[in-house]
N, C-alpha and C positions, 0 to 999 in steps of 0.2 A: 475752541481749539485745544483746549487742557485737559480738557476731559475725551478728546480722541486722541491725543497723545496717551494719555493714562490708557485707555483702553487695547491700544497697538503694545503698549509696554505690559499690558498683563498678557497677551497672547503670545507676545515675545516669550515670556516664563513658561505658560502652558504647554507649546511648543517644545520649550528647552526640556522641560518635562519628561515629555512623552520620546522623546528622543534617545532620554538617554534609558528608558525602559523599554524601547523597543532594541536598545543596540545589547544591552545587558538577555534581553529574548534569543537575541539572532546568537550571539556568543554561545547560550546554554546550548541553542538549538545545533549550535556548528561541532560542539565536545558530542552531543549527543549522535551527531550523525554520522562522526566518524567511525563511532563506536559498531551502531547499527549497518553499515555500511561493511565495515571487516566481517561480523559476524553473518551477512547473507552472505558475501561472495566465498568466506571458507566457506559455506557449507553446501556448496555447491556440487563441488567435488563429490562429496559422498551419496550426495542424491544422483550424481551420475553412474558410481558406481553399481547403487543399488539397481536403479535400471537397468545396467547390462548384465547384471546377475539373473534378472530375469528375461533379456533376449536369450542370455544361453540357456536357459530353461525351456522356454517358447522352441528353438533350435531342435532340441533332444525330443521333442515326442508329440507331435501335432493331435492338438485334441483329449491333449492330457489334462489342463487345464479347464476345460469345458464345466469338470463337475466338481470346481470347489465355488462357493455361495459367492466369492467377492469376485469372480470372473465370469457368474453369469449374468447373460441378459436377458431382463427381463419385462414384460407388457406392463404398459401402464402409462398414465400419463402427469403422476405425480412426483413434481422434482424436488429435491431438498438441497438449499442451496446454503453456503456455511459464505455470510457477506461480512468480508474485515475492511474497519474505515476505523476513524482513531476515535478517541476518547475526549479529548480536549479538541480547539478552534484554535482559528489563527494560524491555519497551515495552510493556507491560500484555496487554489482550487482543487485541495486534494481529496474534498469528501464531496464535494460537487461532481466531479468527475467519477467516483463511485457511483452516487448516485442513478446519473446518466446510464452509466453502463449496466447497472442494476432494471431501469427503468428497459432499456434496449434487450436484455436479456431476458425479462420476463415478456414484455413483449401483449400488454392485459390482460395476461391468464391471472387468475381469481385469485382466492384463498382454498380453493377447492384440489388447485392444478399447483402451485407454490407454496412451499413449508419453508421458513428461512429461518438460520442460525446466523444469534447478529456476536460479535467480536467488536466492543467498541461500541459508546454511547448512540454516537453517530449510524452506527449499521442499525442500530432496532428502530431508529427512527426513519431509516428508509426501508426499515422494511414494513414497517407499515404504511408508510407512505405511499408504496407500488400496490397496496390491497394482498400483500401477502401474508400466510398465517404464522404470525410468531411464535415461535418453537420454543427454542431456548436462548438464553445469553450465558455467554462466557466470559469471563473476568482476565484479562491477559496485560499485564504491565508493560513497560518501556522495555523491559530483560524480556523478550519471552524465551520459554524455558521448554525444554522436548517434555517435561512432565503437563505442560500446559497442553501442547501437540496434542499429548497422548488420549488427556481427558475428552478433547473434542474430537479424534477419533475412535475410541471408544464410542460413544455415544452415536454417532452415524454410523458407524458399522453396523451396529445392534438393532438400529434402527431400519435400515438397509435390509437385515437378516429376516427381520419378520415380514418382508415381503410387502411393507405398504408403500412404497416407492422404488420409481423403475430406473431412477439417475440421483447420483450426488455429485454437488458441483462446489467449488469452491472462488471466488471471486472476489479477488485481491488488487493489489496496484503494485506490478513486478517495476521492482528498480532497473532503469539504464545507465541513466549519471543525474549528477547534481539535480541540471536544469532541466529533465526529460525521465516522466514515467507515464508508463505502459498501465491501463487496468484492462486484467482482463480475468475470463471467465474459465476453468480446468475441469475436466470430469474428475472427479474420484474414482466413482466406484458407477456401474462395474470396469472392472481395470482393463484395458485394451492396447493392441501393439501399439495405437496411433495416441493415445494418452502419454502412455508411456515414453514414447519418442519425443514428446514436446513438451514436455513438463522441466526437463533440465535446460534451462539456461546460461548464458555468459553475460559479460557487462554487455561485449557493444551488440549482440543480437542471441536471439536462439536458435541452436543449432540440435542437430540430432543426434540420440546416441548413438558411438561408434555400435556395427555392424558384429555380430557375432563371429563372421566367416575369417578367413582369413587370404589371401593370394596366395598362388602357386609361383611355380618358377615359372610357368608358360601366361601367368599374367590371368589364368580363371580363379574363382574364387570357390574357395574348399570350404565347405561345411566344418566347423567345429564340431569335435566329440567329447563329451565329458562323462565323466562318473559321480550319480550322487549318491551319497549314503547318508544317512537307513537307504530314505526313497522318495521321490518326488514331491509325493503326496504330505510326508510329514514336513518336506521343507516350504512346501505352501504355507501351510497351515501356521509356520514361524515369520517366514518371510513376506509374507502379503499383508496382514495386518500391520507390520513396521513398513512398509513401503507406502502404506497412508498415514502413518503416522509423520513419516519424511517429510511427506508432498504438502501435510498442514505444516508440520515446524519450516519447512522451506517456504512457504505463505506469509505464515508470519514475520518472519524475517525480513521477507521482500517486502511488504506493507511496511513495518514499522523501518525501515531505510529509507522508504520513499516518503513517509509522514513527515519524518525529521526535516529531509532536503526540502520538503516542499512550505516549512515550518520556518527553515534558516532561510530561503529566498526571501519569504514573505515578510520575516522580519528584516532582512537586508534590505528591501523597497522600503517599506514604511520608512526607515533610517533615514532615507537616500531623501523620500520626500518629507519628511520634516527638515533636514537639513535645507532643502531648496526653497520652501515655505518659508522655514525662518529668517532665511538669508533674504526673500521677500519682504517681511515682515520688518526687519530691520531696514531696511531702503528705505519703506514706506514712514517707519518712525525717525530716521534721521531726515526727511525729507521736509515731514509735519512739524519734528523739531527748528530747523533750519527756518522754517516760514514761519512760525512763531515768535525767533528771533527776529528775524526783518520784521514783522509786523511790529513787533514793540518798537525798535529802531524807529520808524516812520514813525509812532506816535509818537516818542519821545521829542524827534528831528520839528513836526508837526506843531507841540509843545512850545516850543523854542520859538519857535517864528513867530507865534501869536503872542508871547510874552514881550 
């Protein structure tokens, strides 16, 4: 009986242990998520901006568009897909659930038919996982930064340009709140009205971007007109490549928001049940305790009578 008391009082410890290193987890992870969390939802805004920058382009001149590289589409059946999952464990089901949707998005096409760029220990390892051909890795911290953006698009554009792939896709986990993220899959490139439209977000859903047109007094809607200068064509050629550069830095952002939240729940549970464990545990050792006392008692008592 001494020695499963000892045994219940080292689990007590263990316990208290790990408790209070999971609550020290959850804390980091709660500073960390605030952080991440201000920084996707500002930057929201200006990825909607830039989208409407280009419906009113789309507006002024149907088919103008057609002949710049990152607006055409093109035959083929090889995808490159740029897959962000974290770096570290212990964020519950948040790289599980990449996975999955990794697994659903490819769908058993080969290494022949999927090329993927992993962000994040966790992405190269499912992307081998799914039998796809690993491309590249990119290095992206807890801050990501537009110069991180930039590198990884750079590299798919260029990639994209020399015509050995007919889609780029980018495939993330978009924040909604704390306890509820979205993973899901974006074209990049080539870039299209209906890309475009759906790529801007809000917290509680996504919605699309406002319309170019505007209303009339009689309630039809008028065509916008604008003037660009130089010319169309040179403001492609500035503005398209930063409008993938966005749509990653807006990725990342949203990934590493929803990493954290899903990092702080997890260590919040663990918390929860080590404390309910312990609180078990101690029952169990004040109970063993208490029976060990009456047992001596009766032997003592026992003692007595036979003397």
């Amino acid at each position: 009986m001494a020695e499963n008391i000892k045994a219940i009082k080292e689990q007590i410890s263990s316990v208290s242990n790990l408790k209070k290193i999971t609550r020290a987890m959850e804390m980091v992870a709660r500073s960390k998520m605030k952080r991440a969390i201000d920084a996707a939802v500002a930057a929201r805004p200006y990825t909607e901006r830039v989208l409407a920058l280009l419906h009113d382009l789309d507006a002024e001149e149907e088919g103008a568009e057609s002949t710049h590289p990152l607006l055409t589409k093109r035959d083929g059946e090889v995808e490159l897909i740029i897959h962000i999952a974290s770096e570290k464990g212990l964020c519950g089901g948040y790289n599980a659930q990449a996975l999955r949707k990794l697994h659903a998005h490819t769908g058993g096409r080969n290494a022949r038919e999927v090329h993927g760029i992993s962000v994040g220990k966790y992405a190269g390892q499912h992307i081998e996982r799914v039998g796809a051909f690993y491309l590249q890795h990119f290095n992206v911290g807890e801050k990501p930064e537009v110069r991180d953006a930039k590198k990884i698009a750079d590299f798919v554009i260029e990639r994209y340009n020399t015509g050995d792939y007919h889609k780029v896709s980018v495939l993330y986990t978009h924040f909604e709140t704390v306890f509820s993220q979205k993973t899901v899959v974006r074209q990049l490139l080539p870039l299209t009205i209906e890309s475009r439209e759906t790529v801007a977000t809000t917290n509680e859903s996504e919605r699309k971007i406002d319309s170019p047109n505007r209303e009339t007094a009689d309630g039809q809607e008028a065509e916008t007109r604008h003037r660009f200068e130089p010319s169309k064509k040179i403001i492609f050629e500035s503005i398209l490549p930063g409008l993938v550069t966005t749509q990653v830095y807006q990725a990342l952002l949203e990934a590493e928001a929803s990493e954290q939240s899903s990092r702080m729940v997890a260590m919040k549970s663990a918390t929860d049940n080590a404390t309910t464990f312990g609180g078990a545990l101690t029952l169990k050792y004040n109970r063993a305790r208490q029976a060990s006392i009456t047992r001596e008692i009766i032997e003592i008592a026992a003692g007595a009578d036979a003397v």
